[in-house]
C-alpha positions in Angstrom: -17.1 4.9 -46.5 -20.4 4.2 -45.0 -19.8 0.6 -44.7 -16.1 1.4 -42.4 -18.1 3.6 -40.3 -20.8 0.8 -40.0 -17.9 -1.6 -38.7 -15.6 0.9 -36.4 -19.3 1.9 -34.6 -20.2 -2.1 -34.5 -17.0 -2.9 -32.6 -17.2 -3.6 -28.9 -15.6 -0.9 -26.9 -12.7 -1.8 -24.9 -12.6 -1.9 -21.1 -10.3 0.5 -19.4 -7.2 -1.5 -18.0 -7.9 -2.6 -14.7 -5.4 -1.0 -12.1 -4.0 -1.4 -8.8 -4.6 1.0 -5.6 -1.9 1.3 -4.0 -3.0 3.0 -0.3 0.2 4.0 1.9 -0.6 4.5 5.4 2.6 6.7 5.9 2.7 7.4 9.7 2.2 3.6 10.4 4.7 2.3 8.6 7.3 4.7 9.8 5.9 4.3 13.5 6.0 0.3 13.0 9.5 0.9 11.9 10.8 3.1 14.5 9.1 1.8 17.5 9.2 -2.3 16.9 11.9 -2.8 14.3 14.8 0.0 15.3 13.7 1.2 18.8 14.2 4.5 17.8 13.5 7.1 15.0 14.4 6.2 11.8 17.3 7.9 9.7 16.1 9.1 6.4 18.6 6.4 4.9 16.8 3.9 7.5 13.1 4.7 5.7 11.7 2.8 3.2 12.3 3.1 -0.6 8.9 4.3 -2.2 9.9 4.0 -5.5 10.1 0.5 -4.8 7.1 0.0 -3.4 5.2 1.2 -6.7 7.7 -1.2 -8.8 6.5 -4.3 -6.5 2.8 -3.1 -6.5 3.1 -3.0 -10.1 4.7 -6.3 -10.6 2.6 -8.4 -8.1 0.1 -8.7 -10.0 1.3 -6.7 -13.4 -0.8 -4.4 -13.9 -0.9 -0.1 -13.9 -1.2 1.6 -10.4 -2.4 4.1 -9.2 -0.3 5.4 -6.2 -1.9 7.4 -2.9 0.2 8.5 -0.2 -1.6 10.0 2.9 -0.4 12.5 5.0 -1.2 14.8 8.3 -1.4 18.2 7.5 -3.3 19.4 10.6 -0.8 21.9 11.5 -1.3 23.6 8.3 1.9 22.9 6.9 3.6 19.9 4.5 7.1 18.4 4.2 7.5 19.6 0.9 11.1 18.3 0.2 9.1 14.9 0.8 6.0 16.0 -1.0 8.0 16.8 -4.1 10.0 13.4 -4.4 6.7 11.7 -3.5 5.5 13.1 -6.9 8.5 12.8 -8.5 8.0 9.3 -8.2 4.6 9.1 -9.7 2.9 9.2 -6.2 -0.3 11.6 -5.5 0.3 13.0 -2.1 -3.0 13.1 -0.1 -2.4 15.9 2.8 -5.9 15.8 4.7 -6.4 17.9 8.4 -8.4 17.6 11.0 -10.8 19.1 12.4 -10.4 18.2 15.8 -8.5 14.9 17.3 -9.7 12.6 15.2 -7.4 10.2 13.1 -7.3 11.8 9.9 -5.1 9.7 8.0 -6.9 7.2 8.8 -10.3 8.5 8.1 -9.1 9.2 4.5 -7.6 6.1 3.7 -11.2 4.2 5.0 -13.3 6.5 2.8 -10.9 5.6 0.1 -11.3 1.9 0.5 -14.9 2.6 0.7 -14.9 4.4 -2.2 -13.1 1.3 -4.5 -15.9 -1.3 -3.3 -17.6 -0.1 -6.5 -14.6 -0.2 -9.0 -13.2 -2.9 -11.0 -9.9 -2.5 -9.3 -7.5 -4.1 -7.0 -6.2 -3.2 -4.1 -2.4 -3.1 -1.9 -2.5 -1.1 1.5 0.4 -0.1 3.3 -0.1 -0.5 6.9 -0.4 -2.9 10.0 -3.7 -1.0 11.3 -6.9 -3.1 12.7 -8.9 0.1 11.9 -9.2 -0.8 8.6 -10.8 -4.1 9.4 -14.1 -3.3 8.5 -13.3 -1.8 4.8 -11.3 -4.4 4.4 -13.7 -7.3 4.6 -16.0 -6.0 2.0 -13.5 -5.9 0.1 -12.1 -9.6 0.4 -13.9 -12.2 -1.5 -15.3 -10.1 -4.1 -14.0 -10.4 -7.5 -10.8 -8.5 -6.9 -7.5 -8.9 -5.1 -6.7 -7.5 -1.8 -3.1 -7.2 -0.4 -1.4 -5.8 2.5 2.0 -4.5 2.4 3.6 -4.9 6.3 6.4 -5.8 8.3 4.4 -9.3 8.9 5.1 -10.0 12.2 3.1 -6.8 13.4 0.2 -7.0 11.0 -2.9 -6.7 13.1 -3.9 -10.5 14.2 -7.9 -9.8 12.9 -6.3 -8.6 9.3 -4.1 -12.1 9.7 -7.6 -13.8 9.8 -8.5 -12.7 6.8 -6.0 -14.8 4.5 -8.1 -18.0 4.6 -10.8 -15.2 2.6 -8.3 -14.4 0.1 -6.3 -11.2 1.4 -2.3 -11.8 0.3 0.1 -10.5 2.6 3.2 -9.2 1.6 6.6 -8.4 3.6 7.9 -4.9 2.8 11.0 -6.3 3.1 11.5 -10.1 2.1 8.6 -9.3 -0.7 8.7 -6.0 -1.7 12.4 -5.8 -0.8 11.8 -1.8 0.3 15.2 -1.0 2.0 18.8 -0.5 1.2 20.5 -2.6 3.8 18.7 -5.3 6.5 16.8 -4.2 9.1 17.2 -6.1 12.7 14.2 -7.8 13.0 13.5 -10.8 14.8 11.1 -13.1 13.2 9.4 -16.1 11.9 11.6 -17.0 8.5 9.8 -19.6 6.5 12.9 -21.7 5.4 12.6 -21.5 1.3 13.7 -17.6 2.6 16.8 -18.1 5.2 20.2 -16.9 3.6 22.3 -18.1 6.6 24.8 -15.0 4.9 23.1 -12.5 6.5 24.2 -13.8 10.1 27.7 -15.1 9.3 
Protein backbone atom coordinates (compact mmCIF):
# COMPACT_ATOMS: atom_id res chain seq x y z
CA UNK A 1 0.00 0.00 0.00
CA UNK A 2 2.77 2.25 0.97
CA UNK A 3 4.73 1.43 -2.04
CA UNK A 4 1.41 2.62 -4.61
CA UNK A 5 1.13 5.65 -2.66
CA UNK A 6 5.00 6.18 -3.08
CA UNK A 7 4.50 5.93 -6.98
CA UNK A 8 0.95 7.93 -7.55
CA UNK A 9 2.80 10.96 -5.27
CA UNK A 10 6.15 10.42 -7.52
CA UNK A 11 4.27 10.92 -10.76
CA UNK A 12 4.62 14.26 -12.54
CA UNK A 13 1.48 16.24 -12.39
CA UNK A 14 -0.13 16.96 -15.55
CA UNK A 15 -0.43 20.50 -17.09
CA UNK A 16 -3.84 21.89 -17.55
CA UNK A 17 -4.86 21.72 -21.33
CA UNK A 18 -3.85 24.68 -22.97
CA UNK A 19 -6.90 26.70 -24.38
CA UNK A 20 -7.86 29.27 -26.77
CA UNK A 21 -9.35 32.89 -25.91
CA UNK A 22 -11.62 33.65 -28.00
CA UNK A 23 -12.23 37.85 -27.51
CA UNK A 24 -15.41 39.04 -29.63
CA UNK A 25 -15.38 42.67 -30.18
CA UNK A 26 -19.24 42.64 -30.73
CA UNK A 27 -20.13 46.25 -31.81
CA UNK A 28 -17.23 46.16 -34.36
CA UNK A 29 -17.94 43.48 -36.13
CA UNK A 30 -21.59 44.33 -36.49
CA UNK A 31 -20.54 48.05 -37.32
CA UNK A 32 -17.88 46.71 -39.96
CA UNK A 33 -20.73 44.74 -41.27
CA UNK A 34 -23.39 47.21 -41.59
CA UNK A 35 -21.42 50.23 -42.56
CA UNK A 36 -18.72 48.66 -45.25
CA UNK A 37 -20.16 45.30 -46.24
CA UNK A 38 -24.18 45.96 -46.42
CA UNK A 39 -24.45 49.82 -46.30
CA UNK A 40 -27.07 49.50 -43.91
CA UNK A 41 -28.06 47.80 -40.67
CA UNK A 42 -27.91 44.31 -40.61
CA UNK A 43 -31.01 41.90 -40.39
CA UNK A 44 -30.77 39.49 -37.64
CA UNK A 45 -30.57 36.72 -40.41
CA UNK A 46 -27.81 39.05 -42.01
CA UNK A 47 -25.51 38.71 -38.50
CA UNK A 48 -23.03 36.41 -37.97
CA UNK A 49 -23.36 32.86 -36.78
CA UNK A 50 -21.62 32.68 -33.19
CA UNK A 51 -21.93 29.22 -32.74
CA UNK A 52 -19.72 29.02 -35.62
CA UNK A 53 -17.30 31.11 -34.64
CA UNK A 54 -16.53 28.93 -31.42
CA UNK A 55 -16.57 25.71 -33.78
CA UNK A 56 -13.72 27.46 -36.03
CA UNK A 57 -11.79 28.85 -32.94
CA UNK A 58 -11.86 25.43 -31.71
CA UNK A 59 -10.76 23.76 -34.80
CA UNK A 60 -7.93 26.18 -35.92
CA UNK A 61 -5.80 25.21 -33.82
CA UNK A 62 -7.81 22.15 -31.90
CA UNK A 63 -7.82 22.84 -28.79
CA UNK A 64 -10.73 23.90 -25.81
CA UNK A 65 -11.90 27.60 -25.82
CA UNK A 66 -12.77 29.63 -23.73
CA UNK A 67 -15.37 32.09 -25.31
CA UNK A 68 -15.88 36.10 -24.17
CA UNK A 69 -18.37 38.13 -25.72
CA UNK A 70 -18.26 41.98 -24.73
CA UNK A 71 -21.00 44.11 -24.52
CA UNK A 72 -22.24 47.93 -23.76
CA UNK A 73 -24.36 48.02 -20.99
CA UNK A 74 -24.06 51.78 -20.17
CA UNK A 75 -27.59 52.36 -20.34
CA UNK A 76 -28.22 49.96 -17.61
CA UNK A 77 -29.98 47.58 -19.53
CA UNK A 78 -28.94 44.14 -21.71
CA UNK A 79 -30.47 42.39 -24.78
CA UNK A 80 -31.26 39.47 -22.96
CA UNK A 81 -32.97 37.47 -25.77
CA UNK A 82 -29.27 37.86 -27.20
CA UNK A 83 -27.61 37.36 -23.86
CA UNK A 84 -29.41 34.10 -23.36
CA UNK A 85 -28.53 32.45 -26.76
CA UNK A 86 -25.01 33.87 -26.29
CA UNK A 87 -24.82 31.44 -23.31
CA UNK A 88 -26.68 28.91 -24.71
CA UNK A 89 -23.92 28.60 -26.96
CA UNK A 90 -21.29 28.22 -24.42
CA UNK A 91 -20.34 31.97 -24.57
CA UNK A 92 -19.66 34.11 -21.26
CA UNK A 93 -21.32 37.42 -21.99
CA UNK A 94 -19.14 40.29 -20.58
CA UNK A 95 -21.70 43.41 -20.17
CA UNK A 96 -19.22 46.32 -18.82
CA UNK A 97 -20.58 50.34 -18.40
CA UNK A 98 -19.10 53.27 -18.36
CA UNK A 99 -18.49 55.63 -16.42
CA UNK A 100 -18.40 58.44 -18.60
CA UNK A 101 -17.64 58.53 -22.60
CA UNK A 102 -15.10 56.42 -22.68
CA UNK A 103 -14.96 53.15 -24.92
CA UNK A 104 -15.90 50.60 -22.67
CA UNK A 105 -15.88 47.66 -24.81
CA UNK A 106 -12.91 48.32 -25.68
CA UNK A 107 -11.30 49.08 -22.43
CA UNK A 108 -12.35 45.55 -21.32
CA UNK A 109 -11.25 43.59 -24.10
CA UNK A 110 -7.46 45.51 -23.65
CA UNK A 111 -7.38 44.68 -19.93
CA UNK A 112 -8.34 41.19 -21.04
CA UNK A 113 -5.56 40.81 -23.50
CA UNK A 114 -3.39 42.30 -20.89
CA UNK A 115 -4.41 40.05 -18.55
CA UNK A 116 -3.45 36.63 -20.94
CA UNK A 117 0.31 38.03 -21.51
CA UNK A 118 0.97 35.82 -18.38
CA UNK A 119 -1.01 32.63 -19.28
CA UNK A 120 -0.08 29.70 -21.31
CA UNK A 121 -2.86 30.33 -23.67
CA UNK A 122 -3.65 31.31 -27.12
CA UNK A 123 -5.40 33.89 -28.41
CA UNK A 124 -8.45 34.66 -31.50
CA UNK A 125 -9.88 38.31 -31.33
CA UNK A 126 -12.85 39.35 -33.11
CA UNK A 127 -12.47 42.76 -34.46
CA UNK A 128 -10.79 45.07 -37.13
CA UNK A 129 -9.82 47.76 -34.31
CA UNK A 130 -6.22 49.59 -34.31
CA UNK A 131 -6.80 50.16 -30.55
CA UNK A 132 -5.80 47.02 -29.76
CA UNK A 133 -2.41 47.49 -31.30
CA UNK A 134 -0.50 47.90 -28.38
CA UNK A 135 -1.80 44.55 -26.48
CA UNK A 136 -1.50 42.99 -29.34
CA UNK A 137 2.22 43.29 -29.93
CA UNK A 138 3.14 41.87 -26.68
CA UNK A 139 1.43 39.33 -27.42
CA UNK A 140 2.94 38.31 -30.99
CA UNK A 141 6.14 36.55 -30.88
CA UNK A 142 5.89 35.09 -27.60
CA UNK A 143 5.37 31.46 -27.32
CA UNK A 144 1.72 31.47 -28.24
CA UNK A 145 -0.44 31.97 -31.18
CA UNK A 146 -2.22 35.14 -31.97
CA UNK A 147 -5.23 35.38 -34.52
CA UNK A 148 -7.56 37.83 -35.63
CA UNK A 149 -10.97 36.98 -36.83
CA UNK A 150 -12.10 39.99 -39.54
CA UNK A 151 -13.59 40.81 -42.68
CA UNK A 152 -9.84 41.11 -44.08
CA UNK A 153 -10.14 43.85 -46.26
CA UNK A 154 -10.96 46.31 -43.24
CA UNK A 155 -8.52 44.93 -40.73
CA UNK A 156 -6.66 47.89 -39.45
CA UNK A 157 -3.39 48.26 -41.83
CA UNK A 158 -0.83 48.56 -38.41
CA UNK A 159 -2.53 45.02 -37.20
CA UNK A 160 -1.81 43.88 -41.07
CA UNK A 161 1.87 44.67 -40.15
CA UNK A 162 1.98 42.45 -37.69
CA UNK A 163 1.75 39.06 -39.81
CA UNK A 164 5.47 38.97 -40.77
CA UNK A 165 5.70 38.62 -36.46
CA UNK A 166 3.47 35.74 -36.43
CA UNK A 167 -0.24 37.06 -35.96
CA UNK A 168 -2.63 34.75 -38.43
CA UNK A 169 -5.47 36.34 -39.84
CA UNK A 170 -8.54 34.76 -40.54
CA UNK A 171 -11.69 35.81 -42.81
CA UNK A 172 -14.98 35.51 -40.85
CA UNK A 173 -16.32 34.44 -43.89
CA UNK A 174 -13.99 32.44 -46.40
CA UNK A 175 -12.18 30.95 -43.01
CA UNK A 176 -14.50 30.75 -40.41
CA UNK A 177 -17.40 30.50 -42.84
CA UNK A 178 -19.76 32.60 -40.21
CA UNK A 179 -22.86 33.41 -42.33
CA UNK A 180 -25.77 31.65 -43.92
CA UNK A 181 -25.81 33.01 -47.42
CA UNK A 182 -22.77 35.43 -49.21
CA UNK A 183 -22.38 38.68 -48.31
CA UNK A 184 -21.64 41.37 -51.18
CA UNK A 185 -18.28 42.28 -50.58
CA UNK A 186 -15.88 43.38 -52.99
CA UNK A 187 -12.42 42.20 -52.41
CA UNK A 188 -9.02 40.73 -53.01
CA UNK A 189 -9.81 36.81 -53.65
CA UNK A 190 -6.56 34.85 -53.66
CA UNK A 191 -7.32 32.43 -56.54
CA UNK A 192 -6.92 28.80 -54.70
CA UNK A 193 -10.46 30.52 -53.16
CA UNK A 194 -12.61 31.86 -56.35
CA UNK A 195 -15.78 29.61 -57.06
CA UNK A 196 -16.67 31.49 -60.28
CA UNK A 197 -20.49 29.82 -59.05
CA UNK A 198 -21.09 32.39 -56.91
CA UNK A 199 -21.28 35.03 -59.82
CA UNK A 200 -22.82 33.02 -62.56
Amino acid sequence: MASLFTEASAAPAQRPARVTYLLVDGENIDATLGMNVLNRRPNPEERPRWDRITGFAQKVWGQDVVPLFFLNATSGQMPMPFVQALMAMGYRPIPLAANGDEKVVDLGIQMTLDAIVDRDADVLLASHDGDFLPQVERLVGQDRRVGLLAFREFVNLQLSALVPDGLEIFDLEGDADAFTSPLPRVRIIPIDEFDPLRYL
